[in-house]
ZAMARGU-4260 file (C-alpha; in steps of 0.2 Angstrom, whole numbers, plus 5000, padded with zeros to 4 digits):
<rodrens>
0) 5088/5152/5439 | 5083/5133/5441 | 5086/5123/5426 | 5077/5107/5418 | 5083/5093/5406
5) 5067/5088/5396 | 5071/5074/5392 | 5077/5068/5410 | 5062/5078/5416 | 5048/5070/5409
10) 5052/5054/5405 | 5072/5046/5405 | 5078/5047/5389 | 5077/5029/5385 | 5058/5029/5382
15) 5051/5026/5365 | 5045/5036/5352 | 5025/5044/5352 | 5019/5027/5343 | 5027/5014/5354
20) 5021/5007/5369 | 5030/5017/5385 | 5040/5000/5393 | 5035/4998/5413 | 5049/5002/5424
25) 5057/4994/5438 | 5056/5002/5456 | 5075/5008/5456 | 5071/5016/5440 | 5052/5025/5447
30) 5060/5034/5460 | 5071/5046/5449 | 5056/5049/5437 | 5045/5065/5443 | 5032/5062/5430
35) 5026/5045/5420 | 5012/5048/5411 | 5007/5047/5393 | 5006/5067/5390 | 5017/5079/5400
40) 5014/5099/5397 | 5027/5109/5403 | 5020/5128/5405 | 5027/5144/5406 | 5046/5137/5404
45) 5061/5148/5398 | 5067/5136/5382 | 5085/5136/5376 | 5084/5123/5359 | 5105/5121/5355
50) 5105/5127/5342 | 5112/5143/5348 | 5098/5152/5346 | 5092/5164/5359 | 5081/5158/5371
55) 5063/5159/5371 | 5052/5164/5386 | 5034/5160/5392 | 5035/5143/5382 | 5023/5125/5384
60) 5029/5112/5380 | 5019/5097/5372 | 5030/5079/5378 | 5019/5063/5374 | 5028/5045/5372
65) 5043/5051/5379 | 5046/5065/5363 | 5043/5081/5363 | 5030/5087/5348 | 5026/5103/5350
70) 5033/5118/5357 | 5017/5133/5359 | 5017/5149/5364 | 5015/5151/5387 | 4996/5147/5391
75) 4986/5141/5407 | 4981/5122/5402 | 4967/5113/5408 | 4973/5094/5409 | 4963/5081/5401
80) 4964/5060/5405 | 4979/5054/5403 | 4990/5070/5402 | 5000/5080/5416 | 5000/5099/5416
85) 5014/5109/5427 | 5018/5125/5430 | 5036/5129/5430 | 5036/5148/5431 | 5054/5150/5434
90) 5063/5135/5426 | 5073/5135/5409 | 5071/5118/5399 | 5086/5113/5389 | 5091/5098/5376
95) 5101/5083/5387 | 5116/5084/5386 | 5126/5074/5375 | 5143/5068/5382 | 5156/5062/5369
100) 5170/5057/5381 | 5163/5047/5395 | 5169/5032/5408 | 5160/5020/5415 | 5176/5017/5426
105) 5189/5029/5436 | 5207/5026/5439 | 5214/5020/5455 | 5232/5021/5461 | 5237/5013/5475
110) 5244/5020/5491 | 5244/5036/5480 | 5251/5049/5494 | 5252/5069/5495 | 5267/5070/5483
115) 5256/5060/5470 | 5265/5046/5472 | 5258/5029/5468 | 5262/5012/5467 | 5260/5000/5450
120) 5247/4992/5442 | 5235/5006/5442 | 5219/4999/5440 | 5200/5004/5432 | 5186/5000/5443
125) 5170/4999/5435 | 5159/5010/5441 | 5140/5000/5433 | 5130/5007/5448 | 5136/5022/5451
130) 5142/5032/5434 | 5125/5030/5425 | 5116/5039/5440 | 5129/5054/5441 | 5129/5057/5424
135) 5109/5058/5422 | 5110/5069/5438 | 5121/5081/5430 | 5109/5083/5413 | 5118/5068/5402
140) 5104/5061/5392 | 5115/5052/5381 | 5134/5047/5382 | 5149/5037/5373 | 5159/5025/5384
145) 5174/5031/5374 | 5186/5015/5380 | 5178/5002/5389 | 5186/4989/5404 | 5172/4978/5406
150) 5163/4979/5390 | 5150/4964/5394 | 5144/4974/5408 | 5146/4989/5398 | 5133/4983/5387
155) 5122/4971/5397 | 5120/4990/5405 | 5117/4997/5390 | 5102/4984/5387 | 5095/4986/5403
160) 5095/5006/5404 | 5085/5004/5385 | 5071/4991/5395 | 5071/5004/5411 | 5077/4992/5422
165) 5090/5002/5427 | 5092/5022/5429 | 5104/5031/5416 | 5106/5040/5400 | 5106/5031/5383
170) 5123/5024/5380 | 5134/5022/5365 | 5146/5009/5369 | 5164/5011/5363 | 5175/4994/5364
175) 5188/4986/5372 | 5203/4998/5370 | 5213/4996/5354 | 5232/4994/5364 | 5249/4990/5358
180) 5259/4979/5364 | 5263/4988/5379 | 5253/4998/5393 | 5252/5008/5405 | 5234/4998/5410
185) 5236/4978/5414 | 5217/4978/5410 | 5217/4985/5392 | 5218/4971/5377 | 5236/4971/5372
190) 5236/4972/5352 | 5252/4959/5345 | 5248/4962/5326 | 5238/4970/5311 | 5228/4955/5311
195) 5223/4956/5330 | 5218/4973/5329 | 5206/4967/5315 | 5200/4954/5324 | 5195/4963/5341
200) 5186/4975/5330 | 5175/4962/5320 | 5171/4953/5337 | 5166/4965/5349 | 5156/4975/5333
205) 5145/4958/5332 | 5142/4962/5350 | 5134/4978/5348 | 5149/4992/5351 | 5145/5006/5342
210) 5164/5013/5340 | 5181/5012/5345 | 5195/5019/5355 | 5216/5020/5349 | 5227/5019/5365
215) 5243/5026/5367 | 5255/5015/5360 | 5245/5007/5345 | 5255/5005/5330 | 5253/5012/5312
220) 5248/4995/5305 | 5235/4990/5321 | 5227/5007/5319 | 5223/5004/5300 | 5217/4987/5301
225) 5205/4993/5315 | 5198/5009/5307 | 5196/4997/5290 | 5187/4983/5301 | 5177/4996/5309
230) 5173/5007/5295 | 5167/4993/5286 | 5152/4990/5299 | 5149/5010/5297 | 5157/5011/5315
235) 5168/5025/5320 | 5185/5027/5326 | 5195/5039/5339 | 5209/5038/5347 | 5219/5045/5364
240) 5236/5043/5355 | 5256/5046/5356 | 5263/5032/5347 | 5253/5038/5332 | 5252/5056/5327
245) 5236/5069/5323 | 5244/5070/5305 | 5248/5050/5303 | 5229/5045/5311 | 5222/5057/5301
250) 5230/5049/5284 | 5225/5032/5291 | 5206/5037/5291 | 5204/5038/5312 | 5186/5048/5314
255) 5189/5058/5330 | 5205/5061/5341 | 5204/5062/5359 | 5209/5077/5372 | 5210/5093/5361
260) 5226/5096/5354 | 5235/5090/5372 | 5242/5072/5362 | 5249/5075/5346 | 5266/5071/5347
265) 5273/5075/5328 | 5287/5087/5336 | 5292/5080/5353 | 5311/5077/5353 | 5315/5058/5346
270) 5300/5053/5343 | 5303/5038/5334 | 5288/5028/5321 | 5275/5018/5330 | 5282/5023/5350
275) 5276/5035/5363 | 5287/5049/5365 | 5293/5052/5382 | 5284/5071/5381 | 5269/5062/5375
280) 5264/5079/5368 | 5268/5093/5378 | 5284/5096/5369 | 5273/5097/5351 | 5260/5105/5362
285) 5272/5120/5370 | 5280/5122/5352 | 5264/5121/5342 | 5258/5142/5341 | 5241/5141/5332
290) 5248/5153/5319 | 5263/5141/5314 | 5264/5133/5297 | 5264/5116/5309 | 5251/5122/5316
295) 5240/5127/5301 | 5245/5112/5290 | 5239/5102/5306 | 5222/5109/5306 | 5220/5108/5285
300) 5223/5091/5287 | 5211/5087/5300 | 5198/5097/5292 | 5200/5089/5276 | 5200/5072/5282
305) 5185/5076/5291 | 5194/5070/5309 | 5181/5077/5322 | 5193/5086/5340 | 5184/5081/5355
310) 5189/5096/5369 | 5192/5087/5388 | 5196/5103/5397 | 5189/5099/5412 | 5202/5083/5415
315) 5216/5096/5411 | 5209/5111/5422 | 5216/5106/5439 | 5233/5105/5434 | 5232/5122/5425
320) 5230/5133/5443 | 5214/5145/5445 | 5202/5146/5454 | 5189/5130/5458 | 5173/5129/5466
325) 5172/5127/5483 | 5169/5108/5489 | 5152/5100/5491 | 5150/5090/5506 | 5135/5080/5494
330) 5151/5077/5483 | 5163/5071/5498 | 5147/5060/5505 | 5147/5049/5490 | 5164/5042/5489
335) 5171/5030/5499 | 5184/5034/5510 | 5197/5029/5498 | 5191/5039/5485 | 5190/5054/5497
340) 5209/5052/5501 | 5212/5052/5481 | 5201/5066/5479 | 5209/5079/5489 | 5228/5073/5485
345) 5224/5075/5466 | 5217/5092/5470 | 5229/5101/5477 | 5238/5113/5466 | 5254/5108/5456
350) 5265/5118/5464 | 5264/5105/5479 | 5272/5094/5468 | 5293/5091/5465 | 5298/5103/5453
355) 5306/5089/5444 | 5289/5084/5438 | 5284/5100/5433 | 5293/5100/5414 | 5282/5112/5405
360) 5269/5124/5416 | 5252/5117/5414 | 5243/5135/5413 | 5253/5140/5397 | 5248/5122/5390
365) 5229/5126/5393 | 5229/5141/5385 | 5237/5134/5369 | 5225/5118/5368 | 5210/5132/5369
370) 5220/5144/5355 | 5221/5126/5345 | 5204/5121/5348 | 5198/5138/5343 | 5209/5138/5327
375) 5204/5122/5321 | 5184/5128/5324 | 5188/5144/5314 | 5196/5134/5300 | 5177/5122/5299
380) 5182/5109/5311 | 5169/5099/5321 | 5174/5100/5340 | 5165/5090/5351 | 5165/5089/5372
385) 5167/5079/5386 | 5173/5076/5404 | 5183/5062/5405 | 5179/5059/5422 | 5194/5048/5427
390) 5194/5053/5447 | 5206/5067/5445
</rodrens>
């Protein structure tokens, strides 16, 4: 079944509503657009809404300005000046897709070897060319940076995907990381006070970030001065924490948290306030059964707070064993050699690794983080998804 993202399809999805004039794009951005013309009809196309509804065959649909507005029952259409008619007998047309954990960056370790062994710093390198093309290729009309390392360019990108300079999906640029005083990432802002956090906030949200990201080793203090900052500019606030836990965020009025249930440290072994536990949450993960009284009170908390989960199960997946889908030589032809020697170390399964690095097995942690993730949906939480595509 071949498969169509409307909004990609017709028009990228930074074009304007029906009323407003269609901007010209630049010749990078022309050669990825099939169709640029003030009416587009779609006909005959299998349509899936998102709503969860069953889809609907033998559909046209009506696209003019760059929105859809009108969906008609399948007919042969004659085409009229100015408007585009295709058959697509075959095709299924869907919504974009909407990624809610997305990098415009991937990790680098040097001289990482078979063993996963790497030297220190590991570093981020921005990905401006490259990520906003992948994503767009894969069906994501729209995307949150969630934790930025060059913000600047991240938005100057922003500002020219919106004027179709460039080719991408609409983003929504999250800011600088909100770190503590230590890192495991030289090129994250390192937070020494209440007062910092605060200020970080209020600079980069005069910038035009549209939310923020809690790193690991934020303390209680810097995590309420940002989410107070940032809620007063009606901008939101996640966190990927260890320093901090579900329950404590939550109390502090954080929006989202990161990676399922996977960091939530409130029962690895000496955890002590305000520092990242050396489990970092497999321990509290392991332990955690979805049909504890931790487990449950957990969840309430969330759900009554209103603290949104966003799933990253693909970044986990590797570790967990399975089986994978073969590799594509267009995948392997993409990366630079250095990333091709990452790419194939990183994928190879955990039992290759020293057994001394294995402290809990990373199936079983899976399946509990999909059994949480289930619970907390049954009990009215809002789950939310993305890749976190960090080269692994």
């Amino acid at each position: 079944m071949r498969h169509l993202i409307a909004s990609v399809f017709a028009f990228l999805p930074f074009l304007p509503p029906v009323a407003a004039q269609i901007p010209e794009l630049s010749k990078s951005v022309k050669q990825f657009v099939r169709v640029y013309a003030p009416k587009v009809v779609p006909t005959h196309v299998r349509v899936i809404d998102g709503t969860g509804a069953a889809a609907v065959e033998d559909q046209n649909i009506v696209i003019e300005g760059g929105k859809i507005s009108a969906l008609q029952k399948g007919a042969d259409v004659t085409a009229a000046s100015g408007m585009t008619v295709l058959d697509l007998h075959g095709y299924t047309v869907m919504p974009g897709i909407v990624g809610m954990h997305n990098h415009l960056f991937y990790i680098a370790r040097p001289n990482l070897n078979s063993q996963r062994k790497y030297e220190q710093p590991v570093l981020a390198p921005q990905m401006t060319f490259s990520a906003p093309r992948l994503y767009l290729a894969a069906g994501v009309t729209t995307m949150r940076t969630t934790g930025s390392i060059e913000t600047y360019a991240d938005l100057n990108l922003k500002h020219d995907i919106d004027a179709g300079k460039f080719p991408g999906p609409h983003l929504d640029v999250t800011g600088p990381y909100l770190e503590g005083a230590v890192s495991y990432f030289l090129q994250m802002p390192h937070l020494t006070s209440p007062d910092d956090a605060r200020q970080l906030v209020e600079y980069w949200a005069d910038h035009g970030v549209t939310s923020f990201k809690a790193y690991m080793n934020i303390t209680r203090a810097e995590l309420k001065a940002a989410i107070d900052a940032a809620h007063k500019r009606g901008i939101k606030v996640t966190g990927h924490l260890c320093s901090v836990t579900y329950k404590e965020a939550a109390e502090l009025g954080i929006d989202d948290l990161e990676h399922g249930f996977f960091v939530n440290t409130q029962l690895d072994p000496g955890k002590k306030p305000d520092v990242c536990s050396d489990s970092a949450g497999e321990y509290t993960l392991e332990h955690m059964a979805p049909d504890s009284s931790e487990a449950k009170d957990l969840i309430d908390t969330l759900v009554k707070h209103h603290v949104a989960i966003t799933s990253t199960l693909p970044v986990f997946e590797g570790d967990a064993g399975g089986g994978r889908p073969p590799i594509r030589q267009q995948a392997l032809d993409v990366m630079t050699p250095e990333a091709r020697e990452a790419f194939f170390y990183m994928r190879q399964p955990t039992a290759s690794r020293p057994k001394t690095e294995q402290k809990v097995d990373p199936a079983m942690l899976f399946k509990r983080d999909m059994e949480l993730e289930r619970a907390f949906v049954a009990a009215g939480g809002l789950l939310i998804a993305g890749p976190d595509p960090t080269g692994a």
